[in-house]
N, C-alpha and C positions, 0 to 999 in steps of 0.2 A: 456569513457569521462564523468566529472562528470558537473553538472551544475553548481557546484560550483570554476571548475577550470577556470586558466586563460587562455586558451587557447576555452576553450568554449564558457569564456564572451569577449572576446577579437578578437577571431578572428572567430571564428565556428558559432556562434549564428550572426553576425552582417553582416557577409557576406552570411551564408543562407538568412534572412530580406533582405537586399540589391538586393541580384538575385532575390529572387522567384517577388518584387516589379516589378522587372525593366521584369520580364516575361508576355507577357499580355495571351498568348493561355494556356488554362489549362491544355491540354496534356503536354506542358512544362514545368508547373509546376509541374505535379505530376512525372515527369519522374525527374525533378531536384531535387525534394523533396527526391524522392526515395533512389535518387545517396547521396544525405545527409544523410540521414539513415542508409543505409550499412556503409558509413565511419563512422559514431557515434561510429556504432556497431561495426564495426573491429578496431577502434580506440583500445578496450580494450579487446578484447578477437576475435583477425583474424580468431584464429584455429578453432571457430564455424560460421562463416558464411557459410560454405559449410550444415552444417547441417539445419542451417535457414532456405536456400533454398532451399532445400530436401523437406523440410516439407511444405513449402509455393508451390512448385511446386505440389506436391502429393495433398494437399488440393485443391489448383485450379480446379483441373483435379477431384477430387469427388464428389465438385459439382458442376460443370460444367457441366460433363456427366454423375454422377450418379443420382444426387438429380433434375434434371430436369423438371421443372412442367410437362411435356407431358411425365417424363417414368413413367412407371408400380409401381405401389406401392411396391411391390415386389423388384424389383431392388431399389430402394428407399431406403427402409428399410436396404439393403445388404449392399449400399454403407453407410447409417450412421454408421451401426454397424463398418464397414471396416476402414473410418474417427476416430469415437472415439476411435477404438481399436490399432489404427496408433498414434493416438495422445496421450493418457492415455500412452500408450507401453513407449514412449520417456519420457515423463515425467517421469514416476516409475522409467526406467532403470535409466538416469543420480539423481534423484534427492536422490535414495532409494539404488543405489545398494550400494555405500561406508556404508551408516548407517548400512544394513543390512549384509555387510561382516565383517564390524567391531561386531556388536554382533556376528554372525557366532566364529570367532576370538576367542573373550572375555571366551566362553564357551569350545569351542577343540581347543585353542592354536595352530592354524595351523604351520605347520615346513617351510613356504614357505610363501615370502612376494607376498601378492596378490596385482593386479596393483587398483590405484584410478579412481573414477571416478567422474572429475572434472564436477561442475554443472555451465553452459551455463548460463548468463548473463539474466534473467529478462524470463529464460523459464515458471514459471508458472503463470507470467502475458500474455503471447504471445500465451501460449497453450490454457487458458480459453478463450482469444480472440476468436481466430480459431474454438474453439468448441460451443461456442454463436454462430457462424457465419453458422457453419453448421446444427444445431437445427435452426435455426431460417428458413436457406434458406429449410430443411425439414416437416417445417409447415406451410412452405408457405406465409413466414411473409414477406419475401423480395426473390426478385429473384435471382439466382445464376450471380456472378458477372462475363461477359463476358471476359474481358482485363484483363488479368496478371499484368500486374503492377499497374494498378488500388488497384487491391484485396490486392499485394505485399502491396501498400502503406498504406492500412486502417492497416495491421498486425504491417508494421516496422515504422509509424510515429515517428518519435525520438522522442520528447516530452514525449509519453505515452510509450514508446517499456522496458523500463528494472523497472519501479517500478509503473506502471501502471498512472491513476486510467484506470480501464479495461474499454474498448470500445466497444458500440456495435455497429454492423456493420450499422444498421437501424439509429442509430445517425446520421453518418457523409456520408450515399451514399450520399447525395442530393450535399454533399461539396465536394464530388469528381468527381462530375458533374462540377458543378459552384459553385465558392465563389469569393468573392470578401473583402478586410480589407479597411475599411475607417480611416480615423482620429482619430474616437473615439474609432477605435479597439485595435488601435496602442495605444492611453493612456491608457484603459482598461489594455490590454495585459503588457504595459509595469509597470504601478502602481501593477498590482496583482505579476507580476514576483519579483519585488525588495522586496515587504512584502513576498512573498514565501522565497528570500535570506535572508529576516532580519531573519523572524524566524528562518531557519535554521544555518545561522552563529552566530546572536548574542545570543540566546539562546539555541537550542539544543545541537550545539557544546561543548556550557560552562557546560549545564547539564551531559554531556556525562565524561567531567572530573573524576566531582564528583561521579557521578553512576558508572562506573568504578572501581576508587578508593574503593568506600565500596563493593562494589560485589565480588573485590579478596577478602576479608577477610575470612578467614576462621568462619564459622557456629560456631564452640566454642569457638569464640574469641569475635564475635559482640556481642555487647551489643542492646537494645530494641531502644533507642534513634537514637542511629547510622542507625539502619537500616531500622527505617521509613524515615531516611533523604535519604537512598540511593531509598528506595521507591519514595517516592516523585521526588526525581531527574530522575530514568530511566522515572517516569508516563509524565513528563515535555518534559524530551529528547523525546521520542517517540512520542507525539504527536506534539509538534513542530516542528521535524525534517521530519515526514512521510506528513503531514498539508501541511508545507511550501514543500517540492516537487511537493505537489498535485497542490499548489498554481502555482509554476513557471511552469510546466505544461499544466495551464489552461491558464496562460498570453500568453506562446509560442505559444500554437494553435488559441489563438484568434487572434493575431498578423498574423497568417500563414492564417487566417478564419474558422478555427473549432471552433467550440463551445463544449470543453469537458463539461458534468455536473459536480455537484459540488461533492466534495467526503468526505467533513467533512462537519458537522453543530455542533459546540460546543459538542462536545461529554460529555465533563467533566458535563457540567448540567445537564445530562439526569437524571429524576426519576423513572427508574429501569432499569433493564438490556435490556430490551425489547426496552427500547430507545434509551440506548445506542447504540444498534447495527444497526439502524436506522439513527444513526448520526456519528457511527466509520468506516472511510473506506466503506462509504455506494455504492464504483461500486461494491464491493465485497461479500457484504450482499446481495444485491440485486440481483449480480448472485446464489449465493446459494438458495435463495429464489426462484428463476423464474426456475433454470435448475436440483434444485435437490429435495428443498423442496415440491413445487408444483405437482412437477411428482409422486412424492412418497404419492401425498395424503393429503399432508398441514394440515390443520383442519376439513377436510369435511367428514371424515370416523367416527372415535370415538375418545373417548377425549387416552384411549390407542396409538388406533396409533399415534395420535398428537404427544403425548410423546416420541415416538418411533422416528416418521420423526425429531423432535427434537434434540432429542439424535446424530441421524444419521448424521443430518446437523453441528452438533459440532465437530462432533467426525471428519466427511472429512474436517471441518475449520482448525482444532489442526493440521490433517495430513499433509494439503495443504502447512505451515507454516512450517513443517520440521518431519524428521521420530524419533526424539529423544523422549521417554515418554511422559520429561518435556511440551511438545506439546502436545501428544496427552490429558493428564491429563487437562489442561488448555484448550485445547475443551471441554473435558465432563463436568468440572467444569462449564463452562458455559450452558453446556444443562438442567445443572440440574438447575440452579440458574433459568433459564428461566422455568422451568416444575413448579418448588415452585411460582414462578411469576403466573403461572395460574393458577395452583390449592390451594393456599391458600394466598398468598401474594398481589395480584391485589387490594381486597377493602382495605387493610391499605394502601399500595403506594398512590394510590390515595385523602385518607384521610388526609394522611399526608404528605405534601409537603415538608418539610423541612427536615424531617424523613428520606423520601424516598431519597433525595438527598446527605444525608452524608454514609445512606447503601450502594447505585449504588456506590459511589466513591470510598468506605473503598474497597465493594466490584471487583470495576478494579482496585486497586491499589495492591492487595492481588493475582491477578489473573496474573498481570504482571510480580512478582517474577518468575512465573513459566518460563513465556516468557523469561523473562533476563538472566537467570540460564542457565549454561551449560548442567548442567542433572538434574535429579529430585529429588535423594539426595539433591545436592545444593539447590536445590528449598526449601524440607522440613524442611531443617537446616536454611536457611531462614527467613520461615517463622516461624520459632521456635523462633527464637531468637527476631522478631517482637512483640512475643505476651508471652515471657517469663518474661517481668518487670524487668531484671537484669540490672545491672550499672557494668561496665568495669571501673574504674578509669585510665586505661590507653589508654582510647579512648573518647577523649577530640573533642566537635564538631568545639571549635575553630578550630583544624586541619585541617578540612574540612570545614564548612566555615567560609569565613572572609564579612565582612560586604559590599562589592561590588556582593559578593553571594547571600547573603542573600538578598540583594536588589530585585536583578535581578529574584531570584526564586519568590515571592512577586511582580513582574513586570510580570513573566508570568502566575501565578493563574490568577491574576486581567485581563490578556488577553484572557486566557481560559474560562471565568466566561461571563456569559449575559449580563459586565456593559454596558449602554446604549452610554455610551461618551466615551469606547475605544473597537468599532469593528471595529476597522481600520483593523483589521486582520483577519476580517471574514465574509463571502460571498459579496466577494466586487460585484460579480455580480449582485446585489439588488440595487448598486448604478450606476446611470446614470450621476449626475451632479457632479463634478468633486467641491470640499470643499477648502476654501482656503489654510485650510495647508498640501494639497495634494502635493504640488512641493516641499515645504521646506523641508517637513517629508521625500518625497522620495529620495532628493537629500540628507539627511544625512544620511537615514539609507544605501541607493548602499555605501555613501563615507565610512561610520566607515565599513561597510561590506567588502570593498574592503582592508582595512588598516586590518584588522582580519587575512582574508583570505592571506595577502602578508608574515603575520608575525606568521604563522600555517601550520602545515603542516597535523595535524589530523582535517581529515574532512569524516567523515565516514556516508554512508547512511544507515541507518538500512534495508531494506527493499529490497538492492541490494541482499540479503543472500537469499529471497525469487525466 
């Protein structure tokens, strides 16, 4: 079930609001919440709930009774190893085994067709969940959660359960004890949710057109013009489109009483790569940081290893994101971008502000091909043609866009960008007093969004792939 369909705005999202309100004891709510979750979830893929709950049961029970502040370190240690290697296990197999049969394939041409293996709905936002939750309850950072459906709910929260932003468990215990939504949750919730739809209807949608459109062309046919424009359009779509999820997201739960943190801050501004990843998808970064980077040694051993945990933290990003090259290439691209960041790049970045802001960009916007490419041929041919200066005379940008496009791309820089008089679209959580053209803005963009969405049927979430 998408957030963008009509059956979610219409009847799935208003009648969740409605019940969980009219429930006052919290055990009811989290049991009703719960019962909402699974239907989300079986709403678009039934044939993995049994696996869900596999996994949710097996986790309960390890640390429950393995990770126990009063057992033995020794069992401790057995049952994380036992957790993560339950949990990594499912991930690889659905996520790796198709990619890696299909190369298997490619090279001995097997005489027999091997079966698929279909990858589960939002597994490796729900699997990092689960494995935060068991590090953290094995350090002792929170205690192992008593009540099964308790634990069920922090994993399957609909809001967060299929594109994240990824939760930690230590966020939201306190709210599945008690919480409560006042008035101001509900406007909160409700204003961040419609700016989450606008961006993704009125913009990423319309970008996804266009990037589309030049991304089939074939490598020897693009011309240099062409394919900055299709640059530009996938860097727009994807961050408009991943933003505004994170955005309705964070309205849905504030509305329900969670308080998700925030998972973008202007990324496009950042002045180097260091910042950017600071401000792209930051539950994301910020798990790689705390559960892979830091354990392997961060910056505290030599400026080598840095390099190395570097490397390492890029290289499982690229993976995490899909088994295709194009992935892994576009992790290490970025490890190195960050290595030159500290070994000789830092004092210019910072000397130069303006410098450093058109590098960080040129440089996600180059790094993005690799992501949008189906493989990494596609990718090199590309970027080849980005930086070859050829002119196609039979690939005319009027074709692609006409001047409502070009508007509108021009409408979403200026959104992406630090202007001070249009962050309507970013971290509405900074704002508490409500502006006057809060109602007007909101009630146009839900209406043109709802008239988009009635007369569309391509509404795709990038990020469900993950």
């Amino acid at each position: 079930m998408l957030f963008t369909s009509f059956i979610f705005l219409q009847i799935f999202l208003p009648g969740v609001l409605i019940i969980d309100t009219l429930l006052r004891k919290i055990r009811w709510k989290n049991i009703f919440l719960l019962a909402a979750s699974l239907l989300f979830y079986a709403w678009g893929e039934p044939e993995n709930i049994f696996l869900l709950l596999v996994s949710l049961l097996f986790n309960y029970l390890i640390a429950r009774y393995g990770l126990g502040f009063k057992q033995k370190e020794k069992i401790r240690r057995q049952a994380l190893i036992a957790g993560l290697v339950f949990n990594l296990g499912v991930l690889v197999f659905f996520k790796y085994t198709s990619p890696f049969l299909q190369f298997l394939d490619s090279i001995f041409d097997f005489p027999f067709k091997y079966p698929e293996v279909a990858l589960p709905l939002g597994i490796s936002f729900f699997t990092f969940q689960i494995i935060s939750y068991l590090l953290d309850t094995f350090r002792k950072e929170n205690e192992p959660q008593e009540n099964f459906f308790d634990l069920s709910l922090y994993i399957m929260l609909f809001p967060q359960l299929v594109a994240g932003p990824i939760v930690k468990y230590h966020d939201i215990a306190c709210a599945l004890k008690e919480r409560r939504s006042g008035w101001e949750d509900y406007a909160f919730g409700i204003r961040r949710f419609i700016y989450g739809l606008g961006k993704k209807v009125l913009i990423a949608n319309q970008m996804a057109y266009l990037a589309d459109d030049i991304f089939l062309i074939p490598g020897n046919v693009l011309d240099c013009k062409t394919a900055w424009l299709g640059t530009v359009a996938y860097s727009l779509q994807i961050y408009f489109d991943f933003s505004g999820y994170s955005d309705m997201a964070i309205g849905i739960g504030r509305m329900l009483g969670f308080q998700f943190k925030e998972n973008f801050d202007l990324p496009y501004a950042s002045r180097s790569i260091q910042e950017f990843w600071r401000r792209w998808h930051i539950s994301l970064s910020s798990w790689f940081k705390e559960y892979l980077y830091i354990p392997l040694g961060g910056s505290r051993i030599s400026e080598k290893r840095t390099y190395f945990n570097i490397m390492a933290v890029f290289a499982a990003t690229g993976i995490w994101h899909g088994a295709g090259l194009n992935f892994i290439v576009w992790g290490l691209y970025y490890g190195v971008l960050l290595i030159l960041e500290r070994w000789k790049l830092k004092t210019f970045l910072s000397n130069h502000r303006y410098l450093a802001r058109i590098y960080t960009l040129l440089a996600v916007m180059i790094g993005w091909v690799f992501f949008r490419a189906e493989t990494l041929p596609e990718a090199l041919n590309y970027c080849r043609a980005m930086f070859a200066f050829n002119n196609n005379p039979a690939l005319k940008i009027g074709d692609f866009l006409t001047n409502p496009l070009a508007v509108l791309i021009l409408t979403a820089i200026l959104l992406s960008a630090p202007v001070p008089m249009l962050k309507i679209f970013k971290d509405e959580a900074s704002r508490t007093r409500v502006k006057w053209y809060d109602y007007p803005l909101q009630a146009a963009l839900l209406g043109v969004s709802l008239l988009l969405l009635a007369g569309n049927t391509y509404n795709p979430f990038i990020y469900f792939r993950f």
